[in-house]
Structure formats: structure tokens, C-alpha cells
N, C-alpha and C positions, 0 to 999 in steps of 0.2 A: 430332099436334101439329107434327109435325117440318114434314108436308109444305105445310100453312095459313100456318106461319109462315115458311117458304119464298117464298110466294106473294105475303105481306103485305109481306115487307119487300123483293122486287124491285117491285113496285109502288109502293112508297114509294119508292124509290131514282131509279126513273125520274123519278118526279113532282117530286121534291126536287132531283133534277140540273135537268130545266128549266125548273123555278121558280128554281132559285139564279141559273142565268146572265139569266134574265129582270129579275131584279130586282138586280142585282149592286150599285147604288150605293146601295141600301136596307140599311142596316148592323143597323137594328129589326132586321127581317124574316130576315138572314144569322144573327144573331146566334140569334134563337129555333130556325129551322132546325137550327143546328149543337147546341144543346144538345138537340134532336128525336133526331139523329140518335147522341148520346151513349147515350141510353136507347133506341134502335133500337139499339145496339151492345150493350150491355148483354144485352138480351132475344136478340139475335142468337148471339151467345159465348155465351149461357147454355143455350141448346136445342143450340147443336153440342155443346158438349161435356157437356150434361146427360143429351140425350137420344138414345134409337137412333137411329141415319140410317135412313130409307126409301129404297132402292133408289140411284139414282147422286148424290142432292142433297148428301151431303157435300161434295163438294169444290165445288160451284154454293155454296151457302150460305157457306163460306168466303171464297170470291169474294168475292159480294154484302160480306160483312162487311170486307173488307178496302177494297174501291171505296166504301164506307158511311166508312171510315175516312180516306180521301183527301180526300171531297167533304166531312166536317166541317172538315178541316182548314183549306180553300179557306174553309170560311165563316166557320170563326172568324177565320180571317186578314182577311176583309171589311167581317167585322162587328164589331172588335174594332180595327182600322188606324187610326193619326192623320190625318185630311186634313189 
């Protein structure tokens, strides 16, 4: 589980970073993302510290979660900002 869900959510991260800057003035689209990436965070937190690490992905999966926590940030800010 550990290591699928490693995989899933760098995947996702990538895709979701350059889909965010691609659509950056679309606040919909920021808006759904960031709340995607609330429950990417969730499931993310909940496998590090629910489940064993497999070999060196502990601290990679932390990462991920922490960069996962940044780039919500950027989107609620986007998707949520007064024009």
C-alpha cells in the first residue's frame, strides 16, 4: 500500500502542478484542485503515519506531502482571491 500510494500521489502532484499554472486565471478549476489535493493530503498523512514504510520512501512521501501542501495553498489562494 505504502509503495502504490507513493506512486499515485507523485503522479498526481506532477499533473496537478502543471495543470495549476496552466490554468491559473480559472479560479473553478484552482478551486476544485485544491480541495483534490486536501483529500490527496489526507490519504497521504494517513499511509505515512498509519502504515509501514517500504524501503527509503518515507521521507520521498513526506516530501510529496508537504510540496502537495504548498501547491494547495497557491490554489486556494487562486481560486478563492477577489479580482
Amino acid at each position: 500500500m505504502y509503495t502504490w500510494t507513493f506512486w499515485i500521489l507523485t503522479v498526481w502532484l506532477i499533473v496537478n502542478g502543471i495543470w495549476m499554472w496552466s490554468v491559473r486565471d480559472n479560479q473553478n478549476d484552482q478551486k476544485i484542485f485544491a480541495w483534490v489535493n486536501v483529500v490527496a493530503l489526507i490519504w497521504g498523512f494517513w499511509v505515512y503515519f498509519g502504515v509501514p514504510a517500504t524501503g527509503n520512501l518515507g521521507g520521498w512521501l513526506l516530501t510529496i506531502n508537504i510540496i502537495t501542501i504548498v501547491l494547495a495553498i497557491f490554489q486556494f489562494y487562486y481560486g478563492y482571491k477577489k479580482e
